[in-house]
C-alpha positions in Angstrom: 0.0 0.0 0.0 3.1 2.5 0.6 4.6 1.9 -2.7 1.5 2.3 -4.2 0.8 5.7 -2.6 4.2 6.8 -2.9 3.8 6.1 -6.8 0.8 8.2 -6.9 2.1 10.9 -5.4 5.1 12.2 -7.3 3.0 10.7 -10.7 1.0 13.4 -9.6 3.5 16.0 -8.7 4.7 15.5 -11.9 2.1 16.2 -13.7 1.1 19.4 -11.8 4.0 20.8 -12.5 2.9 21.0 -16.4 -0.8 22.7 -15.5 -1.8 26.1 -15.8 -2.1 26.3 -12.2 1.8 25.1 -11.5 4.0 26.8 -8.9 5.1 29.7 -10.0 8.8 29.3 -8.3 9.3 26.4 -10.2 13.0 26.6 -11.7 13.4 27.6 -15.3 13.7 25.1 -17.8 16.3 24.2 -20.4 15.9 23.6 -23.5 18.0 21.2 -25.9 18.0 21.8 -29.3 19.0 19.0 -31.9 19.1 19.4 -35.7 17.1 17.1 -37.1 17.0 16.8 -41.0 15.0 18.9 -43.8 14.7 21.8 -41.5 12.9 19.9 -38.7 14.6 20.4 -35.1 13.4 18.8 -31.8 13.3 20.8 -28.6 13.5 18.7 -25.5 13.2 20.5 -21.8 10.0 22.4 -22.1 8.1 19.3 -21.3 7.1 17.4 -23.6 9.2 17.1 -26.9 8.5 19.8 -29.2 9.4 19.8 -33.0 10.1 23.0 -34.9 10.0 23.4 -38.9 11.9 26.3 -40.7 12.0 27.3 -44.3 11.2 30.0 -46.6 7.2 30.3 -44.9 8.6 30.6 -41.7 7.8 28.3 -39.0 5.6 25.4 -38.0 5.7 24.3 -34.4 4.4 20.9 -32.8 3.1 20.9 -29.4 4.4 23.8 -27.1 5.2 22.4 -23.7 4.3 23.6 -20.6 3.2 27.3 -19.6 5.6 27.6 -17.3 8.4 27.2 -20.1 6.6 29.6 -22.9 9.5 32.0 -22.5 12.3 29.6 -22.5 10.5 27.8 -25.6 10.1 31.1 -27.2 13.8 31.7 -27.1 14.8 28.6 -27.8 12.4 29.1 -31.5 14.4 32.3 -31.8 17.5 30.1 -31.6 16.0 27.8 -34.4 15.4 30.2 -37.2 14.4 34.6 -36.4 11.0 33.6 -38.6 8.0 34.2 -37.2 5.7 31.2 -36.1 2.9 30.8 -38.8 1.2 27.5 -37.4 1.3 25.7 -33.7 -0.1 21.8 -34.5 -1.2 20.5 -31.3 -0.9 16.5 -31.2 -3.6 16.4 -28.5 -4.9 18.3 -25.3 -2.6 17.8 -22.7 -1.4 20.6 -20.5 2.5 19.7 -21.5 1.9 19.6 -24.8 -0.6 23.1 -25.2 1.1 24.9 -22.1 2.7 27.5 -24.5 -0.3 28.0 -26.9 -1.5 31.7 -25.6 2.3 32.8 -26.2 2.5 31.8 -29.7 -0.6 33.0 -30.5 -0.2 36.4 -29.2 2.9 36.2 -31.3 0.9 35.8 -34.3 0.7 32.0 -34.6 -2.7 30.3 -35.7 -3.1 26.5 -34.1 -4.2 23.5 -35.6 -5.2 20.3 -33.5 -7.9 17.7 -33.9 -11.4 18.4 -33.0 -11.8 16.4 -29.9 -9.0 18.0 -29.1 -10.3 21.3 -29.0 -13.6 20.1 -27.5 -11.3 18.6 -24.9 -9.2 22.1 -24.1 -12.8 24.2 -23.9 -13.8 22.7 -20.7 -12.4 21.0 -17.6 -11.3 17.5 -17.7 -9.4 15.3 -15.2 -6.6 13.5 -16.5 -6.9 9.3 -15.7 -2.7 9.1 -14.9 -3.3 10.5 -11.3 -7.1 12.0 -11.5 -5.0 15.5 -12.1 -7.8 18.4 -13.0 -7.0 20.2 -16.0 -9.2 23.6 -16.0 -10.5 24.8 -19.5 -7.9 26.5 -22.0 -8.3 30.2 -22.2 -9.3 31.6 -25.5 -6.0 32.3 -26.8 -4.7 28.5 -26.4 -7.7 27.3 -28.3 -7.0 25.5 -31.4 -8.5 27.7 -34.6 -8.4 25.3 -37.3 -9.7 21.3 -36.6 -10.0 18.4 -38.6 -11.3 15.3 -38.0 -9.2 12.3 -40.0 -6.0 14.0 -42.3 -5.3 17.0 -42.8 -2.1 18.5 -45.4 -0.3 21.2 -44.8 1.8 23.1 -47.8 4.6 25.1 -46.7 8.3 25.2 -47.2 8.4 23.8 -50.4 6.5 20.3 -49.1 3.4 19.0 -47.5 3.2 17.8 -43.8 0.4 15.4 -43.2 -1.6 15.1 -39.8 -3.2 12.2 -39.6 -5.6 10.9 -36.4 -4.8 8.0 -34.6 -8.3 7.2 -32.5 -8.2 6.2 -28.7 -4.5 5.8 -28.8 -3.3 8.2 -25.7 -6.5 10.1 -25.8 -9.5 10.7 -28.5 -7.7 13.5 -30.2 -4.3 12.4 -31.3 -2.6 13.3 -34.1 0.6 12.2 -35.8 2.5 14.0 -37.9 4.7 13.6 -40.9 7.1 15.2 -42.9 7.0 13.0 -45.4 10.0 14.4 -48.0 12.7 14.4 -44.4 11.2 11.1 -43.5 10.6 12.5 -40.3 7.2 11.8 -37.8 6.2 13.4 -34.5 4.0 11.0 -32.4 3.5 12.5 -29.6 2.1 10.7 -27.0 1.1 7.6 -28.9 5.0 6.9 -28.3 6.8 7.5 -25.1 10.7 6.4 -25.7 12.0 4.1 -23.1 9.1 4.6 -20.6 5.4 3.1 -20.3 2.9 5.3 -21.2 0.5 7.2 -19.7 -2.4 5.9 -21.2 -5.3 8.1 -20.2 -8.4 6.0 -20.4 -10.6 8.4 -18.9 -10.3 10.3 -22.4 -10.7 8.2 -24.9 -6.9 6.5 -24.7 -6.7 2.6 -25.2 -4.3 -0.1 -25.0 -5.6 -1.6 -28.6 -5.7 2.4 -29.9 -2.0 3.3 -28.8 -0.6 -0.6 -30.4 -3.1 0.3 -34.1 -1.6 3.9 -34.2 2.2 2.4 -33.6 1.0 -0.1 -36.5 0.2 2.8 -38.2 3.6 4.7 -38.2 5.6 1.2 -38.6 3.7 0.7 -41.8 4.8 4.3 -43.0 8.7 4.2 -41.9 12.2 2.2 -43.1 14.9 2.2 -41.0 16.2 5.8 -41.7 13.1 7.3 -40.2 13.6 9.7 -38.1 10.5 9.1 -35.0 9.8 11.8 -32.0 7.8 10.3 -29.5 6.3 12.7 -27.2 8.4 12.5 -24.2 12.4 11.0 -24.8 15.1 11.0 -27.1 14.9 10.6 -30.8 13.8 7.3 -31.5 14.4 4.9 -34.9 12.1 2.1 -36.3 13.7 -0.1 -34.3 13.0 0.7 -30.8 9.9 1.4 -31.6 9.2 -2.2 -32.4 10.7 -3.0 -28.9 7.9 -0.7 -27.7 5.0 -2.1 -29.7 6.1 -5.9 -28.9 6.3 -4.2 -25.0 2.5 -3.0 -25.1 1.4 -6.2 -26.6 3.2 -8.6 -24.5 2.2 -7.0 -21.1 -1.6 -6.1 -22.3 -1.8 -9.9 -23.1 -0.9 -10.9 -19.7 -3.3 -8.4 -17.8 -6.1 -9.3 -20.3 -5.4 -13.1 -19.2 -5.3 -12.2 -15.4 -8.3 -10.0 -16.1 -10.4 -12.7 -17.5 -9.5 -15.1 -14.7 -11.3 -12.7 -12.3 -8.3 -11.2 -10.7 -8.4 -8.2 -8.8 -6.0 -5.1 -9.2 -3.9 -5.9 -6.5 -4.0 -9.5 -7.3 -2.6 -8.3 -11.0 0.7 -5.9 -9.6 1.3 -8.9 -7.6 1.9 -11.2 -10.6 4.4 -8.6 -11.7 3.0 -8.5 -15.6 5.5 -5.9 -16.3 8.5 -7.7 -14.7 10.6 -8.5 -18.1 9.9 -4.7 -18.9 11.1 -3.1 -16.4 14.2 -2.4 -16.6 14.0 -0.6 -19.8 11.0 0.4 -19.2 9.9 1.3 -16.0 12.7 3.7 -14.2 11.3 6.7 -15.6 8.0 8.3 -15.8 4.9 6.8 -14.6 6.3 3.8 -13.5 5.2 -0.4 -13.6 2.7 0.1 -11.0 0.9 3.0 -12.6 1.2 1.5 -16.1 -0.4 -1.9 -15.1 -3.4 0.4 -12.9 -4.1 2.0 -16.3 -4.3 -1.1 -18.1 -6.5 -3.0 -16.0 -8.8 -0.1 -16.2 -8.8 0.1 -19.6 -9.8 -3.8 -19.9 -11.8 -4.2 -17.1 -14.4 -1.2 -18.6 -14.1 -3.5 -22.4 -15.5 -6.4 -20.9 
């Protein structure tokens, strides 16, 4: 019961930090920059992973981190390229991935996200990884263009596709591609070397996040270049690791599952155990992961 609690508590101190309601002393963050290819950069620190895109239309941006890094992510764009931000994509509601929305919009930016994603950000919601409370999006962070399955986007000389994943990490995700770099941003549908944070409560699913990782896999070759949401660049590869991860340990709670076992009774058969080491020392942890899982299975039964 300790462990447990303890795991709940600093899941949910993490994710505080990335709400609009976050401490204001909190220390200010740093931000990574790393070349990518075709004019694509990721931006690591603000947190979650960002991805900027630079060219002769000026600048695309995907996801915007947290509010409390908005200026640190702004200078970190400046860094990037002295364009002006045309378009913010938004690869789904999350307070660490639309934290810095008002600030590139007041700089002129227009956003673009999926429409349950926007229906998402215009109200309170309470976020299944901890039962965090997420208040509604002011104005100015709302997305202004939404979609509902693809979406292209012509700029720089090439077209970037958004395409929806359903009930993958939430209702609304999007991935997005850059098809000439051979370069794809999944946010939260991918989480490199941690287990995700499936959020249930939303929309997100265990058989939504494994068909949207189908999805990319069927789209990439081994010089892909894939951003997951939160973690380093990540390669076609390791995210087959990751994939055969989710499959493996969402086969063994759906087994305990079906034998009537309780939650507890689940953690204590360890489902995770060949995982965890690469795995589970960061982020949300086993316990959390399997917690999410069994609720996700238990409600499709």
């Amino acid at each position: 019961m300790a462990m447990r609690m303890a795991g709940n508590v600093a899941w949910v101190a993490m994710l505080l930090a990335t709400t609009a309601t976050a401490v204001e002393t909190t220390a200010p963050a740093t931000i990574e920059v790393q070349a990518l290819r075709g004019g694509l950069h990721l931006l690591r620190g603000a947190g979650a992973n960002v991805v900027a895109w630079s060219g002769s239309d000026g600048l695309l941006v995907v996801d915007t981190g947290n509010s409390t890094s908005a200026p640190q992510l702004l200078e970190a764009l400046a860094r990037v390229s002295p364009a002006t931000v045309r378009l913010v994509v938004n690869t789904h509601w999350h307070p660490d991935h639309v934290g810095g929305n008002s600030a590139l919009r007041r700089s002129g930016a227009e956003i673009v996200a999926h429409d349950e994603t926007r229906a998402r950000m215009t109200s309170r919601q309470v976020m299944s990884a901890g039962e965090v409370e997420v208040p509604a999006a002011p104005r100015d962070a709302l997305p202004v263009v939404t979609f509902g399955d693809t979406l292209s986007l012509h700029l720089n000389g090439t077209r970037v596709v958004l395409a929806h994943v359903p009930a993958a990490h939430t209702d609304g995700d999007l991935v997005v591609w850059w098809e000439a770099a051979n370069v794809v941003h999944m946010g939260d549908a991918y989480y490199a070397g941690e287990y995700p944070a499936l959020d249930v409560a939303n929309g997100g699913s265990l058989a939504g996040a494994v068909a949207a990782i189908e999805t990319t896999l069927s789209r990439t070759d081994a010089r892909t270049v894939i951003v997951p949401g939160h973690g380093p660049a990540s390669n076609r590869t390791e995210l087959i690791a990751y994939r055969d991860m989710l499959v493996a340990v969402g086969k063994r709670v759906r087994e305990l599952v079906e034998q009537g076992n309780s939650v507890d009774e689940v953690l204590a058969a360890r489902p995770t155990e060949a995982f965890d080491e690469r795995y589970g020392q960061a982020g949300i942890g086993a316990e959390r992961f399997v917690r999410l899982l069994y609720a996700d299975l238990t409600a499709r039964r």
